[in-house]
Kinemage of the C-alpha trace (Angstrom):
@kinemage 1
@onewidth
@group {chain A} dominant
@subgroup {mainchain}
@vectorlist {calphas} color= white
{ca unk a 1} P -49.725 -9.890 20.688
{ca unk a 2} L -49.566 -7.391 18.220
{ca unk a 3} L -46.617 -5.393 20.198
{ca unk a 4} L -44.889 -8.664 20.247
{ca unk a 5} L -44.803 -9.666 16.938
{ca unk a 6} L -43.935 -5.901 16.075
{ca unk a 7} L -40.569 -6.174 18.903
{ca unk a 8} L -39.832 -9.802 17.445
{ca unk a 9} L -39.619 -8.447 13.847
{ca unk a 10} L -37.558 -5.468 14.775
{ca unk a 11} L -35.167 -7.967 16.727
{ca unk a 12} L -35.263 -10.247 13.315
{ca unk a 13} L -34.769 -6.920 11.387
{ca unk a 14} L -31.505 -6.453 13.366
{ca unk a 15} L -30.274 -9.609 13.068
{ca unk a 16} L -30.701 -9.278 9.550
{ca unk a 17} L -29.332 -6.101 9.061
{ca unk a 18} L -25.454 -6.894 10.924
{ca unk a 19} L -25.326 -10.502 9.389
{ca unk a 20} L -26.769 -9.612 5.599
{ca unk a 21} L -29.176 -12.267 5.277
{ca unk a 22} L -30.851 -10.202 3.257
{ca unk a 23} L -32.569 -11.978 0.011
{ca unk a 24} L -33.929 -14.988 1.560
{ca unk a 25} L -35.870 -13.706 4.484
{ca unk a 26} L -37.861 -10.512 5.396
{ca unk a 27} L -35.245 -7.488 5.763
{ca unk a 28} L -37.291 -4.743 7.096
{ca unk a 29} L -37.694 -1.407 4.721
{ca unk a 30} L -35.739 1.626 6.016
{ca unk a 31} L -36.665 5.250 5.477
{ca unk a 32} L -34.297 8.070 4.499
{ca unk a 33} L -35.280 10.107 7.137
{ca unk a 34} L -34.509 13.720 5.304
{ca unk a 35} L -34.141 15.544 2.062
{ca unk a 36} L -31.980 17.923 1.088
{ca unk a 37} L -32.384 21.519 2.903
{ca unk a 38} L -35.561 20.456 5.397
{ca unk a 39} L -36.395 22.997 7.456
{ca unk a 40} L -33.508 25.242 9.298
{ca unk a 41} L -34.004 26.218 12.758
{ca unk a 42} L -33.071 23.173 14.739
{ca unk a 43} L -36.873 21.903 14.584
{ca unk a 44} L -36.362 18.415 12.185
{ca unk a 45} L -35.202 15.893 14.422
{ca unk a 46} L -38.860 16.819 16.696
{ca unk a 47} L -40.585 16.401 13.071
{ca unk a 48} L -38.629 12.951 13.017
{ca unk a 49} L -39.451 12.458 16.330
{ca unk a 50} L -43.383 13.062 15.529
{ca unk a 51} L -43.301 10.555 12.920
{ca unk a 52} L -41.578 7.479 14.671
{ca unk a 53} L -45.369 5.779 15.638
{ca unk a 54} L -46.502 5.746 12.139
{ca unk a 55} L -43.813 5.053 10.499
{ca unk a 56} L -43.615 2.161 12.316
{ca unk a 57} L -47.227 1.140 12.612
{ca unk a 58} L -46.512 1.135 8.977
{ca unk a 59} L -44.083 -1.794 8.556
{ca unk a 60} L -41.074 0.246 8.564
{ca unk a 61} L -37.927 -1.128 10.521
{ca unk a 62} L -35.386 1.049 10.495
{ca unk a 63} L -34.812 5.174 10.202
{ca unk a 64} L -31.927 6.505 8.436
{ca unk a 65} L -30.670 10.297 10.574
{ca unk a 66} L -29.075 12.400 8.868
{ca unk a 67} L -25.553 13.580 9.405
{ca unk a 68} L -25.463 15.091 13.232
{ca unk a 69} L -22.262 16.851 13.328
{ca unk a 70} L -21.826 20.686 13.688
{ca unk a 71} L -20.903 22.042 9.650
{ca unk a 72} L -18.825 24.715 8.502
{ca unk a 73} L -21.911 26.070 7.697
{ca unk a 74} L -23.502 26.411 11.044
{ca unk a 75} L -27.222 26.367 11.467
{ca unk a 76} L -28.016 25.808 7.575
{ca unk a 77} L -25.417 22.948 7.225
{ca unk a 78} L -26.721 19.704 5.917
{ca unk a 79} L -23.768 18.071 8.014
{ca unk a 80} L -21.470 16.909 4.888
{ca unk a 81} L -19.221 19.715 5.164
{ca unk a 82} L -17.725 18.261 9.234
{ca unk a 83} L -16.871 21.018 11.769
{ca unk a 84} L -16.328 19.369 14.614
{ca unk a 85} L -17.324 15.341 14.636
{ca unk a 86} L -18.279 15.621 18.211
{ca unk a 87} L -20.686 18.543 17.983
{ca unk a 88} L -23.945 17.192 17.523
{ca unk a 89} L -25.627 20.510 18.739
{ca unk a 90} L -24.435 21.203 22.148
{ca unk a 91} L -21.540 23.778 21.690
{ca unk a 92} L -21.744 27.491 20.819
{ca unk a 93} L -19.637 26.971 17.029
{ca unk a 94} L -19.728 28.699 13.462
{ca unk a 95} L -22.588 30.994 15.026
{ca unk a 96} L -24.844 28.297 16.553
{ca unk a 97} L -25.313 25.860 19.133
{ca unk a 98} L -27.926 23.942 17.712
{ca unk a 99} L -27.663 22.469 14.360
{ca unk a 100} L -29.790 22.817 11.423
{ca unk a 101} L -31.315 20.162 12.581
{ca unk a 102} L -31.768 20.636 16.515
{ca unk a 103} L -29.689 20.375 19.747
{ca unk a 104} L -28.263 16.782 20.739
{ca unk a 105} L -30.894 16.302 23.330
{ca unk a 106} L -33.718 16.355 20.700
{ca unk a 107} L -31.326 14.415 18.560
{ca unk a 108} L -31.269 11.782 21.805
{ca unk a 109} L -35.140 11.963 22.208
{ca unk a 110} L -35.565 11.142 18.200
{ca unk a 111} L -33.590 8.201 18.586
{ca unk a 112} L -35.263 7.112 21.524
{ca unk a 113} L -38.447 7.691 20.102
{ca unk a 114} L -37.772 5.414 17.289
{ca unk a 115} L -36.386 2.682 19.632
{ca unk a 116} L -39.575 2.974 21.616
{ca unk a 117} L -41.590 2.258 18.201
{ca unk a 118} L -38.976 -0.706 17.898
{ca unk a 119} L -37.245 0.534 15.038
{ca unk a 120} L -33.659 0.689 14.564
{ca unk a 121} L -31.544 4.092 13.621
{ca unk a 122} L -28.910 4.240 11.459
{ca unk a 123} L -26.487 7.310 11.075
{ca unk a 124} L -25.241 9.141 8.256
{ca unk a 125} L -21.474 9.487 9.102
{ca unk a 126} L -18.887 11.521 7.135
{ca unk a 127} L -15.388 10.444 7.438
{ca unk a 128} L -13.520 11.600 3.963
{ca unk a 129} L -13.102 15.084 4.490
{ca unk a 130} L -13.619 18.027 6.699
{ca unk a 131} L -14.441 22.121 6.232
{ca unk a 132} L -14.699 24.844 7.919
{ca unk a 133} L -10.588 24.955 9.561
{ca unk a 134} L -10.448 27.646 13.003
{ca unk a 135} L -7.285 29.290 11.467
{ca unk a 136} L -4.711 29.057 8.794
{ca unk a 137} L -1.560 27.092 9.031
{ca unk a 138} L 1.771 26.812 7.433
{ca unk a 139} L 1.709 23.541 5.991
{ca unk a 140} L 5.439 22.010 4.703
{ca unk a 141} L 4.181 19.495 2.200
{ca unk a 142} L 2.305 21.852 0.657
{ca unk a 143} L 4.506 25.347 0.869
{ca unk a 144} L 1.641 27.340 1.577
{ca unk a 145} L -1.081 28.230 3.956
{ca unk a 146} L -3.418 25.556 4.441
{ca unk a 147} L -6.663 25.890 6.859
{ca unk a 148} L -6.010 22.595 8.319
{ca unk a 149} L -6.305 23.882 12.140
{ca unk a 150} L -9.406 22.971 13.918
{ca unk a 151} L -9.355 24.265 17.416
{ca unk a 152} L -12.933 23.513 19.717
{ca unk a 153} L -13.957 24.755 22.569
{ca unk a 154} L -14.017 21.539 24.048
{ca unk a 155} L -10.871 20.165 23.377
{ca unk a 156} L -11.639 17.130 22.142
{ca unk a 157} L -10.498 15.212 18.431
{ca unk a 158} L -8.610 18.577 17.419
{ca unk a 159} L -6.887 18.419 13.973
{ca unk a 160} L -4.033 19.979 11.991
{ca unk a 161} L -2.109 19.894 8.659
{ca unk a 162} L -0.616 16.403 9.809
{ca unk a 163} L -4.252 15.001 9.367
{ca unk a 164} L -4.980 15.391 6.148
{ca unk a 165} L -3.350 14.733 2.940
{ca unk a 166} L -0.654 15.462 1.933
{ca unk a 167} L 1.555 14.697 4.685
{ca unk a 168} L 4.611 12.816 5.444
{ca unk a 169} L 2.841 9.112 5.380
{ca unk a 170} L 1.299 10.591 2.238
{ca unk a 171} L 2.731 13.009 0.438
{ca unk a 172} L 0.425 12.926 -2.186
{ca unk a 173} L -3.298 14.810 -3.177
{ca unk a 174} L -3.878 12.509 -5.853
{ca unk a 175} L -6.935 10.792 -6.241
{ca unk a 176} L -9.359 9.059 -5.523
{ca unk a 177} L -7.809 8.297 -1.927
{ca unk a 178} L -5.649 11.304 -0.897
{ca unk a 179} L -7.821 14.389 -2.182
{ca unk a 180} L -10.238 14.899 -5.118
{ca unk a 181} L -14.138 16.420 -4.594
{ca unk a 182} L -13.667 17.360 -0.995
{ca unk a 183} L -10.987 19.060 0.897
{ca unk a 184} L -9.146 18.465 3.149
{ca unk a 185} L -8.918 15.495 2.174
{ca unk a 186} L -8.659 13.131 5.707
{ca unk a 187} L -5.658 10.267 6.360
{ca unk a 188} L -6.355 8.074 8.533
{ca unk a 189} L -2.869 6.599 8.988
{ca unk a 190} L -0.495 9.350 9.730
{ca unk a 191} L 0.569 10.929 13.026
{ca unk a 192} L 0.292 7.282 14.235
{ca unk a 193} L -2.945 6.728 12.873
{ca unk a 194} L -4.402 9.567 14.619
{ca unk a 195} L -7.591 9.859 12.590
{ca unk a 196} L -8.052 6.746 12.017
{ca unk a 197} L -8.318 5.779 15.145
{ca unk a 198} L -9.964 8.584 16.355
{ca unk a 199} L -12.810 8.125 13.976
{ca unk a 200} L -12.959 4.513 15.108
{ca unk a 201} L -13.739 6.113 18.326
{ca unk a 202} L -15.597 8.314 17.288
{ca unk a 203} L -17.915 5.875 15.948
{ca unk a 204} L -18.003 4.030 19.012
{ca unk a 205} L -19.027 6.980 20.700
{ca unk a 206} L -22.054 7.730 18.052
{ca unk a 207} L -23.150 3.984 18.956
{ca unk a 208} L -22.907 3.364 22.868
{ca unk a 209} L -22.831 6.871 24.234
{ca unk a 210} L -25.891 8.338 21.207
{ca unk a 211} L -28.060 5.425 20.923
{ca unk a 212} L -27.506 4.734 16.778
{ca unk a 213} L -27.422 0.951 15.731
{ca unk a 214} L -25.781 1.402 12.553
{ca unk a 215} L -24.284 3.837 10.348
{ca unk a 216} L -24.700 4.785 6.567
{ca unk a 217} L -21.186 6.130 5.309
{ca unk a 218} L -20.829 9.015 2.695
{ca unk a 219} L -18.484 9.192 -0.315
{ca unk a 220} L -16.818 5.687 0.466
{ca unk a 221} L -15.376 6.264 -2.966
{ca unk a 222} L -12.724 8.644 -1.378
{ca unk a 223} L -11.329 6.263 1.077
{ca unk a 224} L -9.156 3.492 1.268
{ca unk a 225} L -11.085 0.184 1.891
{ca unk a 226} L -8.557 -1.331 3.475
{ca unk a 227} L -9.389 1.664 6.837
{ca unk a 228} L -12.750 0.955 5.677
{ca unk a 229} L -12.521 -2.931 6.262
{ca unk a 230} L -9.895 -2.539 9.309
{ca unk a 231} L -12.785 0.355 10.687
{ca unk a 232} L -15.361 -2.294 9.452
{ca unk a 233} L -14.075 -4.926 11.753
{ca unk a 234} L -13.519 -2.901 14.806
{ca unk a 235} L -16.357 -3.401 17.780
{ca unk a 236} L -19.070 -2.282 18.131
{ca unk a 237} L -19.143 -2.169 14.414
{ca unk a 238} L -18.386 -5.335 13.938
{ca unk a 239} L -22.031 -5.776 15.210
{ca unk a 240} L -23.815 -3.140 13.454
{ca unk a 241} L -25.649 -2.758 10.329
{ca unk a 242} L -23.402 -0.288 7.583
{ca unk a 243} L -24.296 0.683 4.055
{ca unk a 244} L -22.036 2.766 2.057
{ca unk a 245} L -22.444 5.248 -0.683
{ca unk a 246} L -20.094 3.934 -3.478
{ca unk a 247} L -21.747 5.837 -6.268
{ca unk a 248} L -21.102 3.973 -9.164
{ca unk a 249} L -23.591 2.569 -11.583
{ca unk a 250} L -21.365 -0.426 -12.103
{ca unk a 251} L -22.269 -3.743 -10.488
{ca unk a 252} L -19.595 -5.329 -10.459
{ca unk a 253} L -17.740 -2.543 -8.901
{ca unk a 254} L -20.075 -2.084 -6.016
{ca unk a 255} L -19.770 -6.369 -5.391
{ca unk a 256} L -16.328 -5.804 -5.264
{ca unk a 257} L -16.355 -2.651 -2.844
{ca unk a 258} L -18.936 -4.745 -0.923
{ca unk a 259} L -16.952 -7.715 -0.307
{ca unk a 260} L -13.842 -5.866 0.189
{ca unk a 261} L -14.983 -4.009 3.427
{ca unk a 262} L -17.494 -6.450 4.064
{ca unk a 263} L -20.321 -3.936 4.191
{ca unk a 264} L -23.609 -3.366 2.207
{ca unk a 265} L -23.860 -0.926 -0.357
{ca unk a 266} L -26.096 1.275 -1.954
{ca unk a 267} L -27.757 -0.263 -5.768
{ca unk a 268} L -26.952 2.233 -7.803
{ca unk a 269} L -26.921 -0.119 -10.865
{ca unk a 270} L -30.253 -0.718 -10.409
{ca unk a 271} L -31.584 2.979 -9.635
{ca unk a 272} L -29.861 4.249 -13.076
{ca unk a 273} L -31.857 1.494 -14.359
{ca unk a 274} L -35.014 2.010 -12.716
{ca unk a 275} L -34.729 5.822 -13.151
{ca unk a 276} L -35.027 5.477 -17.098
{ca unk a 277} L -37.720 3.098 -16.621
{ca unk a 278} L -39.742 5.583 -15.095
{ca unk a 279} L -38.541 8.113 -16.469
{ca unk a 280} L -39.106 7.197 -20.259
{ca unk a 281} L -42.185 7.447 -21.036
{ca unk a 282} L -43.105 4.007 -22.148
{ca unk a 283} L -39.731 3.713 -24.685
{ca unk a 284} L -37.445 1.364 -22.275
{ca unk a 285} L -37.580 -1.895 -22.779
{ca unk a 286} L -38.624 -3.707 -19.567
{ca unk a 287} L -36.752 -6.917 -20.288
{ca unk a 288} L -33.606 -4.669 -18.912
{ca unk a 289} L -35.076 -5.561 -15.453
{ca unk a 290} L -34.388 -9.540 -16.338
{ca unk a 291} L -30.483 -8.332 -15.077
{ca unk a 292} L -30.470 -5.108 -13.623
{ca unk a 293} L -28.454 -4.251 -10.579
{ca unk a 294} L -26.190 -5.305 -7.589
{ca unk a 295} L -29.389 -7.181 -6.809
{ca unk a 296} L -28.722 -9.814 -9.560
{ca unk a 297} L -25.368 -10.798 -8.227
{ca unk a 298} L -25.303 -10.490 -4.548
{ca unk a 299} L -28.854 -9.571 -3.436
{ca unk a 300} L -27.474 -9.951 0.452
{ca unk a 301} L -25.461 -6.608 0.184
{ca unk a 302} L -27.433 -4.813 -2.111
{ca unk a 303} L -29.589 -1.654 -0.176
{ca unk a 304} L -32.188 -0.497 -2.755
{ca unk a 305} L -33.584 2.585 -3.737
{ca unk a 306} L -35.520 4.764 -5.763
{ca unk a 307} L -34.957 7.863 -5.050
{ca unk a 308} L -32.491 9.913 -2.406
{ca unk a 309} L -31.282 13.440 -0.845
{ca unk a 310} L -28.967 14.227 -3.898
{ca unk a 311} L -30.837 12.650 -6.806
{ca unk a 312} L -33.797 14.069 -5.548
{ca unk a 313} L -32.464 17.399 -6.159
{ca unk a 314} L -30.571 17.506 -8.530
{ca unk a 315} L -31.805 14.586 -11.029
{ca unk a 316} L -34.725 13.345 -9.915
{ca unk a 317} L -37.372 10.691 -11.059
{ca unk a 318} L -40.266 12.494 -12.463
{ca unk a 319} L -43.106 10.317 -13.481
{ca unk a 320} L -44.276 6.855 -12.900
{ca unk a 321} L -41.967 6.372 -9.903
{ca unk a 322} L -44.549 4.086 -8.189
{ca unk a 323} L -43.434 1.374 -10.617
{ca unk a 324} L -39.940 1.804 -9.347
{ca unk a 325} L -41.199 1.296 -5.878
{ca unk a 326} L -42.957 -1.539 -6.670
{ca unk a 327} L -39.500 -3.085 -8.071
{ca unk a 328} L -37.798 -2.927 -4.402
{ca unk a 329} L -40.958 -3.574 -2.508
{ca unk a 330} L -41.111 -7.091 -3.884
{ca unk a 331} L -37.572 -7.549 -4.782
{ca unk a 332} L -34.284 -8.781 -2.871
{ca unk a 333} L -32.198 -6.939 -1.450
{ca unk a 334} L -32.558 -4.264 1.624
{ca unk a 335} L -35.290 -1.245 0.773
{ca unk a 336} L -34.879 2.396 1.236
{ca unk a 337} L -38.219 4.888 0.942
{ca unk a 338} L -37.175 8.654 0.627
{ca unk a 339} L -38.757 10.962 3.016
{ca unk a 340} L -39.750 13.315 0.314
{ca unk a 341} L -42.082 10.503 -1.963
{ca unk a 342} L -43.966 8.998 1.397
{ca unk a 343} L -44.552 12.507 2.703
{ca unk a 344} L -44.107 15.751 0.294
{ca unk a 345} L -45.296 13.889 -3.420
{ca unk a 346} L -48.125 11.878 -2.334
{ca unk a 347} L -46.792 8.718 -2.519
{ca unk a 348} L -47.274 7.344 1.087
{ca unk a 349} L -50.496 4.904 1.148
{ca unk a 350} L -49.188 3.903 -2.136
{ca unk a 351} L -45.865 3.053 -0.707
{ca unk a 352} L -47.705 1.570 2.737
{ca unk a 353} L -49.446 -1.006 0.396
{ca unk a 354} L -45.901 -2.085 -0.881
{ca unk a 355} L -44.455 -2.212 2.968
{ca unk a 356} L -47.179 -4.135 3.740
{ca unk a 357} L -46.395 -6.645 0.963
{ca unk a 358} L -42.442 -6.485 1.355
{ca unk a 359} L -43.274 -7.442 5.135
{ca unk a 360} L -45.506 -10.520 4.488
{ca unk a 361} L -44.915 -12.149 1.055
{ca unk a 362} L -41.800 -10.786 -0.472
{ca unk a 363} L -39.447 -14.125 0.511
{ca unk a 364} L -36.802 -16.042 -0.909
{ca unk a 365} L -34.866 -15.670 -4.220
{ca unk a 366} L -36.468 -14.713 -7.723
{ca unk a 367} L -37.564 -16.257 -10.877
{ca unk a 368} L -38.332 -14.126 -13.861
{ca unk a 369} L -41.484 -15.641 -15.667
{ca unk a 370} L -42.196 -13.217 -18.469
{ca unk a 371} L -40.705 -9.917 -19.979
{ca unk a 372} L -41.060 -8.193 -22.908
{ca unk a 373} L -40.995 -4.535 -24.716
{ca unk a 374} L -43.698 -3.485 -22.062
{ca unk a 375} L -44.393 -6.474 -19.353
{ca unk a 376} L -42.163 -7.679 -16.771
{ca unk a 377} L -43.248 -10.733 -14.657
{ca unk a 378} L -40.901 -11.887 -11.989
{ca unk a 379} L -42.009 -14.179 -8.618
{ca unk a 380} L -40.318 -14.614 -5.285
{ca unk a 381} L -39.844 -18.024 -4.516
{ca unk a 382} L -39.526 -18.518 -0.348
{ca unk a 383} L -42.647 -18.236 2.425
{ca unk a 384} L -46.487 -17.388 0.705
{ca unk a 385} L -44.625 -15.746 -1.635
{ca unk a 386} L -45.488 -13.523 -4.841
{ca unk a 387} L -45.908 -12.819 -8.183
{ca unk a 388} L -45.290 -9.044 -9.363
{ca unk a 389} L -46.214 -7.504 -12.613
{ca unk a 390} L -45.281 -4.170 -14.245
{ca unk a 391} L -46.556 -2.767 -16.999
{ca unk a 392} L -44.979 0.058 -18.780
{ca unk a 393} L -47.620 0.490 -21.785
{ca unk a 394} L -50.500 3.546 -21.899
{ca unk a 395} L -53.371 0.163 -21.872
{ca unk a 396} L -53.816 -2.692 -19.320
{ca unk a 397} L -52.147 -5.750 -20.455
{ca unk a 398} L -52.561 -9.655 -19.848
{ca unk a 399} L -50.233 -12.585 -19.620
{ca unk a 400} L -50.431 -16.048 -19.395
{ca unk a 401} L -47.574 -17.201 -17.136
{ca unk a 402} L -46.538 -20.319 -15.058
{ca unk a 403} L -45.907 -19.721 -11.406
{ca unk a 404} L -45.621 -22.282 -8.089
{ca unk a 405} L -48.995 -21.738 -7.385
{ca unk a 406} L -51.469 -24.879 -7.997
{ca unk a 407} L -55.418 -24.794 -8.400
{ca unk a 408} L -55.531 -22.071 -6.198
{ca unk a 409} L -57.140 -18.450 -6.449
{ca unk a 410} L -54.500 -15.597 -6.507
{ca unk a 411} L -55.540 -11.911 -4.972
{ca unk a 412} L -54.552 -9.120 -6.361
{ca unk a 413} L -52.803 -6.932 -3.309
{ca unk a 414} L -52.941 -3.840 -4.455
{ca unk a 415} L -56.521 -3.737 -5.187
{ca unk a 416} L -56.647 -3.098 -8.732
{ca unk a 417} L -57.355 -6.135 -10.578
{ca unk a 418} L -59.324 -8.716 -9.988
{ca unk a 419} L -58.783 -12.561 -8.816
{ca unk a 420} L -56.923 -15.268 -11.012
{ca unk a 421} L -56.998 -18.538 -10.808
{ca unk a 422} L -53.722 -20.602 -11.370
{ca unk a 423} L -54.461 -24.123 -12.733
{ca unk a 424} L -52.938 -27.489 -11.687
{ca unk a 425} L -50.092 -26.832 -13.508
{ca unk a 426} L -49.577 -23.462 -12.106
{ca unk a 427} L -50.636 -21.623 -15.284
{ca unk a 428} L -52.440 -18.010 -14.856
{ca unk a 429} L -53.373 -15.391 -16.487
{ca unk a 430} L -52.506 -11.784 -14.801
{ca unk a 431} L -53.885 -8.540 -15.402
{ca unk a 432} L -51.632 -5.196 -15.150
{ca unk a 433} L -52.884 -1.709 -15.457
{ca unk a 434} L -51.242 1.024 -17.405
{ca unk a 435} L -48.032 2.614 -16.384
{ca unk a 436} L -48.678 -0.048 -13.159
{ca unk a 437} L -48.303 -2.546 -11.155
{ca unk a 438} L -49.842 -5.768 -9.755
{ca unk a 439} L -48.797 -8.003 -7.389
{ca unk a 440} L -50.136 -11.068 -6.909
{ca unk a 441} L -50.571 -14.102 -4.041
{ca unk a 442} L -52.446 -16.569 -2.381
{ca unk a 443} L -55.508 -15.185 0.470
């Protein structure tokens, strides 16, 4: 029975993920399934691999790979600087067969691995730019030598200066869609839409011929979303679950990038805001949650997070970063647990706690009940349901609020406070620890 439940949520899980009912039913929590520089030597996807049981015994749904392809930078590429986009650790290229992260067969076994614990696997795709050229070129539009030719031992997706910007179609590096951060800068549309379409198939190919089910794309910012939405709308894609990393701390930028591709995106309004919650030491105000993030205005396309390969190391958050997991783990939208936290910083049966509560009471949409300098108080609305409580002060705190629950005792779930009882009229008083959390629902 238990195996059956466990396949029937991971089926729901999917079903969720490609449609983005996400808000107003369970959405499964995903795991960022790397940091920046893991181990080299082609050993992480069998330290993946070792981990798909538990993860999923632990109420997680879904596994987030990082980027497969060969690099320019061989066996200590992190896969953001593309070689060759159908290398995935099977050809002898830039001084390595295998990539920093192993060979394709033990990226196969990973994925299977993680089906077999019925979890689904999404894969980090890069499709703005590529490095690492065979050979120089004479390029017209530009007047100079370019390294634009990629050459492969296998023949297969080759490129050259007519792929990348600027170009006939384009003759243009300006920014943000035809050159910028990365170079060279792809175009999809010239030379007959060579790699456009090519990394339409390409994408295919990482889907029915690899085994992913959906993709996470990088630097969206750098391409046009009308590819994105045309790429977007293409099969098997159509079908599959695809966040993108529009990194903007603007929500109303990322709703718009979300409903123009029709894809889910990545909350970075919220993480700026959760970041200098924890990060502050008790001085931010906590009734900056009341509105904060993607979240607020479309909850179904929102993917949630606290932490993640770049902020991690180069801006991470430092202290009370439990409270920021407790925000997503009880919240709407789609949440994302980084690697590093559940497994490196001591976070993980913390973190379990909050899977286990995202899983069984964290449904429907969300009423704030209380906020102030300190407290925030917000309940979800849908199912058994929940009341959470954070507390940003240095001494436990009480509040009185009014929640749906009627003359009925309300457990603590995280184990640090003890029961409340809510009165006919749904009045309660909770308890929240220092620099914590509580969260808060019917046995």
């Amino acid at each position: 029975m238990k195996n059956f439940r466990k396949s029937l949520l991971a089926i729901l899980a999917s079903l969720v993920m490609v449609f983005g009912f996400v808000g107003t039913s369970f959405a499964g929590v995903m795991m960022q399934g790397f940091y920046w520089d893991p181990p080299a030597g082609g050993t992480w996807y069998d330290t993946m691999k070792s981990k798909a049981y538990e993860l999923s015994q632990a109420g997680f749904t879904a596994i987030w790979f990082p980027s497969p392809t060969k690099g320019m930078g061989g066996g200590y590429s992190m896969g953001y600087d593309v070689y060759d986009h159908y290398d995935l650790g099977e050809y002898n290229q830039k001084g390595t067969i295998e990539t920093r992260f192993g060979s394709r067969a033990e990226l196969e076994a990973a994925i299977q691995a993680y089906k077999n614990a019925g979890m689904q696997t999404i894969v980090d795709t890069v499709m703005n730019h590529m490095m690492g050229a065979d050979e120089a070129e004479y390029n017209p539009y530009t007047g100079t030598e370019t390294w634009t030719k990629f050459d492969y031992v296998h023949d297969k997706f080759e490129k050259n200066y007519e792929h990348f910007h600027p170009n006939v179609t384009h003759n243009t590096t300006s920014e943000p869609y035809y050159g910028g951060q990365f170079e060279p800068d792809i175009c999809f549309y010239n030379d007959y839409n060579y790699m456009g379409n090519g990394l339409k198939e390409w994408s295919k190919w990482l889907k029915i011929d690899i085994g992913f089910d959906g993709y996470r794309l990088d630097f969206v910012k750098g391409m046009q979303p009308d590819y994105l939405k045309s790429w977007k709308n293409t099969w098997p894609m159509s079908s599959s679950f695809t966040v993108g990393e529009y990194w903007d701390g603007n929500r109303d930028t990322l709703n718009w990038w979300a409903n123009e591709v029709g894809m889910h995106v990545f909350d970075f309004d919220l993480f700026y805001t959760l970041k200098d919650m924890a990060n502050s030491n008790g001085a931010f105000d906590m009734r900056g949650l009341n509105d904060a993030g993607l979240i607020e205005i479309n909850p179904g396309r929102a993917v949630t997070f606290v932490e993640n390969h770049d902020t991690d190391e180069h801006d991470p958050v430092t202290t009370n970063k439990m409270m920021a997991y407790a925000y997503i783990l009880t919240h709407e939208g789609y949440p994302t647990v980084f690697w590093k936290d559940y497994y490196n910083y001591g976070l993980k049966d913390a973190i379990n706690n909050l899977v286990w509560i995202h899983e069984n009471l964290a449904e429907g949409s969300t009423s704030n009940l209380y906020s102030d300098a300190d407290l925030y108080i917000a309940q979800r609305n849908g199912g058994k349901g929940l009341v959470v409580g954070l507390n940003d002060s240095d001494s436990w705190r009480s509040q009185w609020v009014q929640t749906r629950y009627t003359n009925t005792t309300l457990k603590d779930y995280t184990g640090q406070a003890n029961d409340a009882w809510a009165d006919g009229n749904g009045w309660v008083e909770l308890w929240i620890p220092p620099k914590g959390y509580t969260v808060w629902s019917t046995y």
